[in-house]
N, C-alpha and C positions, 0 to 999 in steps of 0.2 A: 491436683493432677487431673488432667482430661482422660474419656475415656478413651481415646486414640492413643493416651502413653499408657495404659494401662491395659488396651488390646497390646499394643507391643511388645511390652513386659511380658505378658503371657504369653506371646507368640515365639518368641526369643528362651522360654522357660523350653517351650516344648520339643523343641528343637534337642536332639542328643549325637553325641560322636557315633560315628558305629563301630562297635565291639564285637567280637565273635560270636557273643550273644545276642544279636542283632538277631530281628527275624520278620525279615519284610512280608507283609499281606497280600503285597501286588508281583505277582509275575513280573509284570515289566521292570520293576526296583531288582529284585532278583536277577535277573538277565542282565542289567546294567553292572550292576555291584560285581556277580560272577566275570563278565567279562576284562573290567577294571582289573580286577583283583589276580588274572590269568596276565594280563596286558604287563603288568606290575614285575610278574614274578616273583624272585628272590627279593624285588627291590619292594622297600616301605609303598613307594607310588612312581603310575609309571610316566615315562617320557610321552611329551604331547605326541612326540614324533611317528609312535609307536603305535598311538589313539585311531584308530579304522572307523567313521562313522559307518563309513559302506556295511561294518560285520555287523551292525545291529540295525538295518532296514526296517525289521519287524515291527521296533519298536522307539522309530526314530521320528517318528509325529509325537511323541511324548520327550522326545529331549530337549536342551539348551545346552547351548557351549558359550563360555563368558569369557573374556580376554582383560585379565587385571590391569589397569589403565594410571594409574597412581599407589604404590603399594600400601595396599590395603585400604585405601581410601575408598574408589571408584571403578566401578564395569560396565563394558561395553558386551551388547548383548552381541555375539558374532553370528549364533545361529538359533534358531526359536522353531520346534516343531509345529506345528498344525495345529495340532489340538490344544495344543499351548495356546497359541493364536486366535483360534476359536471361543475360548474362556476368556482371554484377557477380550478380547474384542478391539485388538489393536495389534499390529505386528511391528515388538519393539526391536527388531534385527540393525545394529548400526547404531543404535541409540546408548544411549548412559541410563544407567539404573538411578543414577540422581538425577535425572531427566523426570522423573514419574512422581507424583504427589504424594508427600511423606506420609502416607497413612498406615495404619498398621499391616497391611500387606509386603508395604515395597520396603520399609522399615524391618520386616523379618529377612528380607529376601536379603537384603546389604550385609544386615550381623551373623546370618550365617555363613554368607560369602566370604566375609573376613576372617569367620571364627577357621574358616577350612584353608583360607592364607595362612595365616597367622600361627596357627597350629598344626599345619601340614599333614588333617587328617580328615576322610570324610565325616559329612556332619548326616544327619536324615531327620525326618519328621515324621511321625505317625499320624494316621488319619486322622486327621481335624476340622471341624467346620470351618468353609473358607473364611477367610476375612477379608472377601475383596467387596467391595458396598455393592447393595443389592442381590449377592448371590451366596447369602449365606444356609441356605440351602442346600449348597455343594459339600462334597468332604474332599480333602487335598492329602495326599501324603507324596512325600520327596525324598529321592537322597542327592546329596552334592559333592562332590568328588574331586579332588585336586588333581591336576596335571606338570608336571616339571617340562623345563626347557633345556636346552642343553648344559647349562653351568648347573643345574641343580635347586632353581629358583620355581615356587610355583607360579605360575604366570596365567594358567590357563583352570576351567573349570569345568566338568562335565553336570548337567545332574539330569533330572529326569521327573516330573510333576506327572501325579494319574490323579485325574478328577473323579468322585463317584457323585451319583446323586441322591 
């Protein structure tokens, strides 16, 4: 096994559903997760339609929104905040996540995308050294958050990346 599957493995390990005992470190995961989970209501998860980027300006240079392209397969990045941007040192807005070098970075980014398809629930990650090459220096924590369309299918995804250093 290379250590590119073996970063993955681990990267995919750390990665957990969020439970009510969830307790996010960052403000901004907080603020995201809060507003989701208002947006939601009564309901398990809420309609995209529902989804207001505008109500979280604050903290909308730290978000992504993904639009499920093949179920469960592939995502297209629809929207990439700034600081997202600035980290990756590319702006992949319009692109496919299978567009990008399967390294152990873009390899966590898919399996938790799916796990939050496929399982119809958000997923988060706890502060971790990044594993994007050459900036592992950085710490990453994220949550990811499913979105429904009008039949009831999650189609869409919210999440939200704070870099530390």
């Amino acid at each position: 096994m290379s250590n590119s599957q073996d970063d993955h493995e681990n990267t995919a390990i750390e990665s957990r559903p969020v439970t009510p005992d969830t307790v996010f470190e960052d403000k901004a995961l907080r603020e995201l997760y809060a507003y989701w989970s208002k947006v939601a209501g009564n309901d398990a998860i809420p309609q995209k339609s529902n989804f207001e980027l505008v109500d979280l300006l604050d903290i909308s240079s730290e978000v992504l929104i993904l639009d499920l392209v093949s179920p469960g397969l592939d995502f297209r990045f629809r929207l990439v905040g700034t600081d997202i941007i600035d980290r990756l040192g590319v702006d992949p807005t319009g692109d496919l996540i299978s567009s990008y070098p399967l390294n152990a970075f873009w390899m966590s980014a898919i399996e938790i995308c799916r796990r939050v398809v496929l399982e119809r629930r958000p997923y988060w990650r706890p502060p971790l050294s990044s594993s994007y090459p050459d900036k592992s220096f950085l710490t990453v924590q994220a949550v990811v958050l499913p979105l429904l369309n009008d039949t009831g299918d999650v189609t869409r995804i919210v999440g939200l990346m704070h870099y530390g250093d």
